[in-house]
C-alpha positions in Angstrom: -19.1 -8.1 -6.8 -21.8 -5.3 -6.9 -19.9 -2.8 -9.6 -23.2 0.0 -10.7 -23.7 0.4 -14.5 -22.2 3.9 -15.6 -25.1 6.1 -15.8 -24.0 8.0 -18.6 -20.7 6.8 -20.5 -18.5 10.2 -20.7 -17.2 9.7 -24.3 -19.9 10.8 -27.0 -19.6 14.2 -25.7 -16.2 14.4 -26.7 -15.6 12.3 -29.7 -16.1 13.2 -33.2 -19.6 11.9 -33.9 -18.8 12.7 -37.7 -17.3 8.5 -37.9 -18.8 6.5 -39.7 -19.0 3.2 -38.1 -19.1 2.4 -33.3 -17.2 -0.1 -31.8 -18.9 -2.1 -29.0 -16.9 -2.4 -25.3 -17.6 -4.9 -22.9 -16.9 -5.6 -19.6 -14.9 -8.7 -18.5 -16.6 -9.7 -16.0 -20.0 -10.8 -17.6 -19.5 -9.9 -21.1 -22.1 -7.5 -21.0 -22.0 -4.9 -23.4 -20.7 -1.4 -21.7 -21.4 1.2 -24.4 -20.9 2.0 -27.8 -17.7 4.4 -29.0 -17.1 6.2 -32.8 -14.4 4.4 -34.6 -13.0 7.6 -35.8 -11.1 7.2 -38.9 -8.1 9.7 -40.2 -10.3 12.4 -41.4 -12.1 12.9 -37.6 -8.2 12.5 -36.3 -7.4 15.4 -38.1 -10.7 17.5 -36.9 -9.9 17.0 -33.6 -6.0 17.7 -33.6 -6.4 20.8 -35.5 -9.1 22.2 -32.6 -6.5 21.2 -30.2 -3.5 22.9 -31.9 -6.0 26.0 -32.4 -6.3 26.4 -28.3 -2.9 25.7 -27.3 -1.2 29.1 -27.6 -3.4 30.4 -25.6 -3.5 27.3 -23.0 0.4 28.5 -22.8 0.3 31.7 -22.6 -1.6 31.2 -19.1 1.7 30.0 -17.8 2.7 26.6 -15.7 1.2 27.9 -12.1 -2.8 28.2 -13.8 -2.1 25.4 -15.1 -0.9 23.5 -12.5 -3.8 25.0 -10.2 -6.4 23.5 -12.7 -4.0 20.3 -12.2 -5.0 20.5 -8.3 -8.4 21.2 -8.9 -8.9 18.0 -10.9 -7.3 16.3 -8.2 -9.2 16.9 -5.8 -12.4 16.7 -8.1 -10.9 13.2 -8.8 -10.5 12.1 -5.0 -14.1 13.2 -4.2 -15.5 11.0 -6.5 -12.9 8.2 -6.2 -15.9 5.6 -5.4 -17.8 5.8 -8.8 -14.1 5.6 -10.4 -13.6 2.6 -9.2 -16.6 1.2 -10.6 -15.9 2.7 -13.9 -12.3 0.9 -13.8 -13.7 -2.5 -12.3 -16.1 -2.6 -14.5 -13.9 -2.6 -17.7 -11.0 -4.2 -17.1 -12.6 -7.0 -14.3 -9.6 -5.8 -11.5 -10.5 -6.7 -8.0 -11.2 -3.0 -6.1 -7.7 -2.9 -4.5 -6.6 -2.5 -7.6 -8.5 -0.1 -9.3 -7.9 1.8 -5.7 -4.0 1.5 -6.3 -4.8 3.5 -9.8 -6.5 6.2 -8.4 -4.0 6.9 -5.3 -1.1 6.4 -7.8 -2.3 9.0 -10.4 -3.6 11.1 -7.1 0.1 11.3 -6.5 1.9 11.4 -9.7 -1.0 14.3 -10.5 -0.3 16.1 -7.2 3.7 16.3 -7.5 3.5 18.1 -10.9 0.7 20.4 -9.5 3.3 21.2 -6.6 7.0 21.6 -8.7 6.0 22.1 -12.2 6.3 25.9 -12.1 9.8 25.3 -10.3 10.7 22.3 -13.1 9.8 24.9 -15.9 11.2 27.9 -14.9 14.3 29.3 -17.3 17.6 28.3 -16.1 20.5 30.6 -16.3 23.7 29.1 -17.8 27.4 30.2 -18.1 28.2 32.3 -20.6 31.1 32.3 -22.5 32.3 35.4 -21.4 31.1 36.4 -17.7 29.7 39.7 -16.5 29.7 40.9 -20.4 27.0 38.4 -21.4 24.1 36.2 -20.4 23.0 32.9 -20.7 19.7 30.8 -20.2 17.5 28.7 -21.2 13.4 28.8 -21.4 11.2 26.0 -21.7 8.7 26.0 -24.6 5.5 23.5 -25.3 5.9 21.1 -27.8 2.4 22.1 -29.6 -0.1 19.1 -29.5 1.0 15.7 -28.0 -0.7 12.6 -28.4 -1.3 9.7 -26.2 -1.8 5.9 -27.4 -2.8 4.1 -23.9 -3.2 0.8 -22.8 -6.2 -1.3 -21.5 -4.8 -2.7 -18.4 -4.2 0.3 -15.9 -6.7 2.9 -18.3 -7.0 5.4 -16.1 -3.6 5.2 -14.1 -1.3 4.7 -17.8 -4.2 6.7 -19.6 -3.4 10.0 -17.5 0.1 9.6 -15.8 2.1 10.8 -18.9 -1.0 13.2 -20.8 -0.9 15.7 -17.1 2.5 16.8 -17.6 2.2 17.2 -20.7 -0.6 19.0 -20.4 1.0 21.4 -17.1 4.0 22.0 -19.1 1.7 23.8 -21.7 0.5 21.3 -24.8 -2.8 20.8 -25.5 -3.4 16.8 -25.9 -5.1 14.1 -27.9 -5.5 11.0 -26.3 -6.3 7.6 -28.1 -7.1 5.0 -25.4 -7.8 1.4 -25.8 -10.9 0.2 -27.3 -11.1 -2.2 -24.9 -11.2 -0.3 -21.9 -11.7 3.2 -22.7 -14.1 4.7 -19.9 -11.9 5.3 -17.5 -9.5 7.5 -19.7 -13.0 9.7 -20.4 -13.8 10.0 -17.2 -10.5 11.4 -16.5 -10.7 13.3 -19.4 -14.1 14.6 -18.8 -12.5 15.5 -15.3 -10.3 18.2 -16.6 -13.2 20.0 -18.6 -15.1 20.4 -15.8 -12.6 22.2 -13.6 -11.9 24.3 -16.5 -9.7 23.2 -19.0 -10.5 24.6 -22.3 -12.7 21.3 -23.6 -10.4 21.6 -27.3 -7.0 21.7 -25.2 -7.8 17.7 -24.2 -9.1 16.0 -27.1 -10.6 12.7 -27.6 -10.3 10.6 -30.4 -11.7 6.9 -30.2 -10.7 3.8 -32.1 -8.7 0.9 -33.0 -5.0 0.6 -34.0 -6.0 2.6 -37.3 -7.6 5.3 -35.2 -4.1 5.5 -33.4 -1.7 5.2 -36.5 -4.1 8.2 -37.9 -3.3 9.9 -34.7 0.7 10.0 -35.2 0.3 11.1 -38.6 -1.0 14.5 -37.1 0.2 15.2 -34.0 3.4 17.3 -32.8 4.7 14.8 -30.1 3.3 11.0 -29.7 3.5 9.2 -26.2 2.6 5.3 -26.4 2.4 2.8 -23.6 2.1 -0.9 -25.1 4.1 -3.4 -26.7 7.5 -3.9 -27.8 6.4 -4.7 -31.2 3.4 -2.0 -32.1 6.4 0.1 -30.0 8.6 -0.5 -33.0 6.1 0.6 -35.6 5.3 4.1 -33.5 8.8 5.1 -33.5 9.3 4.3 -37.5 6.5 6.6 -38.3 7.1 9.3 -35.9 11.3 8.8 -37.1 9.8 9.6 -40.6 7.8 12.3 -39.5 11.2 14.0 -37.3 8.6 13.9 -34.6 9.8 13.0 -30.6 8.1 10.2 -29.1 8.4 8.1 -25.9 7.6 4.3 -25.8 6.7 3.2 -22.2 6.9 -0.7 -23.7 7.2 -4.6 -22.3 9.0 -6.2 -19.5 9.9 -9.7 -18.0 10.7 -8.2 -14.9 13.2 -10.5 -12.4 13.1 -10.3 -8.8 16.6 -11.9 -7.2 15.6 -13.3 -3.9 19.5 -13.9 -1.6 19.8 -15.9 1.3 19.6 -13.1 3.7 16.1 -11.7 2.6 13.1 -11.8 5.1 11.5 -14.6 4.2 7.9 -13.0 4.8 8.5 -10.3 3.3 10.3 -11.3 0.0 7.5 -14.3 0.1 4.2 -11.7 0.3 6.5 -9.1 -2.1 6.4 -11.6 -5.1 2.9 -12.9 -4.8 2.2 -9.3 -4.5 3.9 -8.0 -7.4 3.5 -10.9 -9.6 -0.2 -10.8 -9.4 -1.0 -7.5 -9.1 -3.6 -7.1 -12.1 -3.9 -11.3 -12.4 -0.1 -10.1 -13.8 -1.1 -8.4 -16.4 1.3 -5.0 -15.7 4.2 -4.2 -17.8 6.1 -3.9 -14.2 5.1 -7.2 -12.8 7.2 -9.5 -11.9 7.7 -12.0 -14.0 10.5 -14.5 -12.8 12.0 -15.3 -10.0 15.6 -16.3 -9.5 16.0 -17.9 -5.2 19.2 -18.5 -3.8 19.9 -22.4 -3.1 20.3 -21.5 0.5 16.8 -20.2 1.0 15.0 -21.8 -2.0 12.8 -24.8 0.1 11.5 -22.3 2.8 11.3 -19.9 -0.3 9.1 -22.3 -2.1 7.4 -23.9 1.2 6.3 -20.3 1.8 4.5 -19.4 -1.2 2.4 -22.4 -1.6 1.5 -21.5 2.1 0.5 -18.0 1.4 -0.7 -18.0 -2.2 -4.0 -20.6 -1.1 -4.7 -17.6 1.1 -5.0 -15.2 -1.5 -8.9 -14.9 -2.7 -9.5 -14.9 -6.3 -12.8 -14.0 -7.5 -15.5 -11.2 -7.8 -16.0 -10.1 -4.0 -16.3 -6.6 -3.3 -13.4 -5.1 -0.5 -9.9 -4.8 -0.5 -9.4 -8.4 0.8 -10.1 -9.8 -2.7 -6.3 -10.6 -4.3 -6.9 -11.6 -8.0 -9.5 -10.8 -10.1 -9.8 -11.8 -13.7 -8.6 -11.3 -17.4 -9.1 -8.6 -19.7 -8.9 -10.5 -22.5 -9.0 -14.0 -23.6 -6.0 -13.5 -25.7 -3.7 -12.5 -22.5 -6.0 -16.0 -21.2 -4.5 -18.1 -24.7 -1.0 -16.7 -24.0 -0.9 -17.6 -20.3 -2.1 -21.4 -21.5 0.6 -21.6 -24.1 3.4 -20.6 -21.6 2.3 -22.8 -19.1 2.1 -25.6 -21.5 5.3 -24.8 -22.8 7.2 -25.4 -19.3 5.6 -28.1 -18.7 6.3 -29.9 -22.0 10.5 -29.1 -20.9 10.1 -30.3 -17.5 8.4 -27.5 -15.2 6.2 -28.6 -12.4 3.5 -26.9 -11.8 3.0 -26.5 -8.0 -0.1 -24.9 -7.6 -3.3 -23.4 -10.1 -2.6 -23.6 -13.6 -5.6 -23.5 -14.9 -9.7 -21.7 -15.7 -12.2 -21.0 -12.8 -15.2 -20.8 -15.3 -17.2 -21.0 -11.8 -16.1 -17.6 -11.4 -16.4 -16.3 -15.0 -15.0 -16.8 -18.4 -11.8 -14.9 -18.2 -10.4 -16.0 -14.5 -7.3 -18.2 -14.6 -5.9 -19.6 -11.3 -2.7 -18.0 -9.7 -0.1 -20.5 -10.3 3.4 -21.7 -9.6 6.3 -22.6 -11.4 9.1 -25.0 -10.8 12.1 -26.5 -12.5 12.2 -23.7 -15.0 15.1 -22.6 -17.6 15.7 -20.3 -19.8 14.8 -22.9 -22.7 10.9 -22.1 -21.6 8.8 -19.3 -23.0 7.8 -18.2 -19.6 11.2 -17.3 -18.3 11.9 -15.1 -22.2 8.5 -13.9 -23.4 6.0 -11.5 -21.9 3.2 -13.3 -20.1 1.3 -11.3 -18.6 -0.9 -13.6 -16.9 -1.0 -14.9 -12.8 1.9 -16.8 -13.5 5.1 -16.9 -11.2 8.2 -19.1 -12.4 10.8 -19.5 -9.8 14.2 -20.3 -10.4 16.7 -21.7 -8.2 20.5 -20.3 -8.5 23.4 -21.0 -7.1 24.3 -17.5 -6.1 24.1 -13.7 -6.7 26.4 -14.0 -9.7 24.2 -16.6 -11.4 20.9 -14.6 -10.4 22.2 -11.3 -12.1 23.6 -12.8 -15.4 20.3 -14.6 -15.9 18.4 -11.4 -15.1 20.2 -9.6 -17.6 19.7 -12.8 -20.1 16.8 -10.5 -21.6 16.0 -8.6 -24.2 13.8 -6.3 -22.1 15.1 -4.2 -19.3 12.0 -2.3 -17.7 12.2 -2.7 -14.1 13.4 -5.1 -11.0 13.9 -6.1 -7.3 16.5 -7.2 -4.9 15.2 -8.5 -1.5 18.0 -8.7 0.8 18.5 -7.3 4.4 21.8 -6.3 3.5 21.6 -2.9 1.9 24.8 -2.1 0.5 25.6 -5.0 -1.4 21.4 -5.2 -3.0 22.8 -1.1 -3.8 25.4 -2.8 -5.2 24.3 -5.4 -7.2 21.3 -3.7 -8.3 23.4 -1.3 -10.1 24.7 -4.5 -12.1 21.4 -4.9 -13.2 20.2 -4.0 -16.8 16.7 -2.3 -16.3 15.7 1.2 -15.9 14.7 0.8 -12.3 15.4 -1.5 -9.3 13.5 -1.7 -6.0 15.4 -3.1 -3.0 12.5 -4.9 -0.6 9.4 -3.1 -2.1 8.9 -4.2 -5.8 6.7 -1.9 -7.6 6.9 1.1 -5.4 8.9 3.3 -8.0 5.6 3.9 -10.2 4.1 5.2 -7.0 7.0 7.6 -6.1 6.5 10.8 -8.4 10.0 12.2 -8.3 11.6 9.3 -9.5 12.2 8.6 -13.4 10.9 5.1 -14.7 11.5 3.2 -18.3 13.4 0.7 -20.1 16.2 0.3 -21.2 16.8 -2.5 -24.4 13.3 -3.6 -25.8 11.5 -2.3 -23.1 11.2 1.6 -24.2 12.7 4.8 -24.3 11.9 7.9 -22.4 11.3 8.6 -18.8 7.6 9.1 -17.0 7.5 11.0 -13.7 10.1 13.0 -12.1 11.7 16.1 -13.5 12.3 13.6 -16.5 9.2 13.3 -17.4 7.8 16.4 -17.9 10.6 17.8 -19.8 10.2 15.2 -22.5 7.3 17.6 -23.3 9.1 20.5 -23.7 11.9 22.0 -25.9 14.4 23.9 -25.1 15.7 27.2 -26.2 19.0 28.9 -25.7 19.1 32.8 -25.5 22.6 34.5 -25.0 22.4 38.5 -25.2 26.0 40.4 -24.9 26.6 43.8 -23.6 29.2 44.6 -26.0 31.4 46.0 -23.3 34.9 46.3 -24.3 34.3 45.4 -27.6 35.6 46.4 -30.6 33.7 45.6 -34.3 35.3 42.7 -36.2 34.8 41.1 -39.4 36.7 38.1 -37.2 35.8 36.1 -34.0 40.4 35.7 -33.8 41.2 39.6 -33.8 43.8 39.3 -31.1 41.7 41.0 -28.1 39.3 38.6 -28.2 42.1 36.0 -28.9 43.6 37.0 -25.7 40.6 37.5 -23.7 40.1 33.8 -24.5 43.7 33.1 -23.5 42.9 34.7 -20.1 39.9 32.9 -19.6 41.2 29.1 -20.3 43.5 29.8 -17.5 41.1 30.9 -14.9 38.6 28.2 -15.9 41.4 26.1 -14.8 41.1 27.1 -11.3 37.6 28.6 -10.8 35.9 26.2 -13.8 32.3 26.9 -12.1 32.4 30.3 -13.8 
């Protein structure tokens, strides 16, 4: 893979160079050492935050269509320069260039759909009144003040930026804390904005480690975190204790229930796909598989078939399928599970194990057999190239064990019978299911996506998420027409005037 060196890392420009002490980043890939960042302590936290809540009245007061025509401005910006992007994203994280691809058309979209209905999403709402034609009712959207962002190293530009937009179109200014192990691609996202003329102190920067990010929610209005379940835990007891909102995009061990019906090609190339999108390490990748009896053997046939034709490695193009680690502790954790099946009785089928001939932190795509729910793999996040596929006896058995979880992010259904995958998916504890297209719902703007149990709370994308930036405020005025001065809200014309209305409410309740 030919991936250029970034000519000038964006980030010094826009962290606090008063820290004290750098952290070092390298790439993946060859270990080579990226660039040096601040590790911004409290203090520099503070600095920064304050500059952003300085600039956000006015950022505001320009209302959601200038902001949402920056938004389209940095879009397009964006999508001119998509090619030295993908570098950046290769680069620090080792994906293959499908993948980093997939971030930028993802965000392209998500980006794009708040640029084109934020204005519409924002505007006040009129409400019933209590008492028609003499009063009013509505409600008017108001920014937070300055939200936060901890984001995540394995989809750093895509996860980095997907959540801070709206929150920046629906009129907070924003601090964003990315991961110190792949923070470029955040920057240059960041960096993005500024030049197509957002105010540079509306989108701050601060860089760091987990103390960097604890600093962060100590200061900010509204904190946003994509990560795990457990540093998801600590986020929410310190912004509970600051009476601060906060939305935890969190873990999944997402379950794809394959029925006898499916398309065999399809449900085959859909879980190879969506298990090892990101060598598996995405928070919506699936992560077991439960087969119907009655198709399992081709099922199984199938995969060990297609999944040799699947190129792992360093290779430049689009035809490349898995690329490496970002980490080697995702690389010990992947080991451990696998060991762990094995140990109880599960077969591995195919891979299983390093390619040091391609570099340090590729693992082989591999396949699971004769797995239970005894085996860390079919309970624990992996997220590693790992698929373990279950057989069931039926749809019943495949939707009580995919609910045998404490984390409910997202699933799949493949079936060619529509109505009853509608049906069963709605059985199906998670905050999204896709029906013959795993994955898709992060790539469709309009719909919500979270978890439910362990696996979050809050919504990204859709109406949802961008009014999870917002709060609300009721205004009622009243005419006074027809009434009379009262020390009491019972004086009997109003008493009856509420007697007349009950009845009519009956029958017309819409008003």
């Amino acid at each position: 893979m030919t991936v250029a060196k970034l000519d000038k890392p964006p980030a010094p420009s826009l962290a606090d160079q008063a820290a004290s002490d750098v952290f070092h980043v390298r790439s993946p890939l060859t270990g080579e050492e990226i660039g040096t960042l601040p590790l911004m302590g409290s203090r520099e936290v503070a600095a920064v935050v304050e500059r952003a809540r300085a600039a956000q009245p006015a950022w505001e007061a320009l209302g959601p269509p200038a902001r949402a025509k920056l938004l389209r401005a940095w879009v397009d910006a964006v999508w001119r320069d998509q090619t030295h992007l993908m570098q950046i994203i290769r680069r620090e994280t080792g994906k293959t260039e499908s993948g980093a691809l997939v971030e930028i058309l993802a965000l392209d979209n998500i980006a794009s759909y708040y640029a084109s209905h934020a204005a519409r999403i924002l505007r006040p709402q009129r409400r019933r009144p209590l008492i028609p034609l003499v009063q009013r009712a509505r409600v008017e959207y108001h920014a937070l003040g300055v939200a936060g962002f901890i984001t995540p190293w394995n989809y750093p530009y895509l996860n980095a930026l997907c959540d801070l937009l709206p929150a920046l179109v629906a009129g907070n200014a924003v601090v964003i804390k990315p991961s110190e192990i792949a923070p470029y691609s955040a920057l240059y996202g960041i960096e993005k904005l500024i030049e197509v003329g957002v105010p540079r102190d509306v989108v701050g920067v601060v860089t760091g480690d987990g103390t960097t990010g604890s600093a962060l929610i100590d200061h900010v209005d509204m904190i946003s975190l994509t990560g795990s379940t457990a540093t998801g835990r600590k986020v929410a007891q310190r912004a509970a204790e600051r009476l601060i909102p906060y939305s935890l995009e969190l873990g999944g061990k997402d379950p794809m229930i394959v029925l006898n019906d499916a398309d065999l090609d399809a449900a085959v190339m859909g879980t190879l796909r969506a298990a090892l999108e990101n060598a598996g390490q995405a928070c919506i990748s699936v992560e077991r598989v439960y087969v119907e009896a009655g198709i399992y053997d081709r099922f199984i046939a199938r995969a060990l078939k297609l999944i040799q034709q699947m190129p792992i490695g360093t290779e430049a193009g689009l035809a490349t399928c898995v690329g490496c680690l970002t980490n080697e502790r995702e690389m010990l954790r992947t080991e451990a599970h696998i060991r762990d099946a094995v140990a109880q009785g599960a077969r591995v089928l195919y891979g299983g194990k390093r390619r040091p001939d391609l570099g340090a932190l590729f693992f082989e795509p591999t396949i699971l057999v004769d797995v239970d729910h005894s085996m860390q793999v079919m309970q624990e996040e992996t997220f590693g190239p790992v698929i373990p596929i279950m057989r069931v006896r039926d749809a019943d058995e495949a939707i009580r064990l995919a609910n045998e979880s404490e984390y409910g992010l997202s699933a799949s259904i493949y079936s060619r019978d529509l109505k009853r995958a509608k049906a069963l998916a709605q059985q199906i504890q998670s905050g999204d299911v896709a029906i013959n297209r795993p994955l898709m719902i992060f790539g469709t703007p309009d719909l919500p996506m979270g978890g439910v149990k362990q696996s979050g709370i809050g919504r990204r994308n859709g109406p949802e998420g961008l009014l999870r930036f917002v709060r609300t405020q009721s205004i009622l005025s009243d005419t006074l027409f027809g009434a009379s001065p009262a020390l009491t809200f019972t004086d009997s014309v109003s008493l009856a005037a509420f007697k007349v209305m009950r009845r009519i409410r009956r029958s017309v309740p819409f008003i």
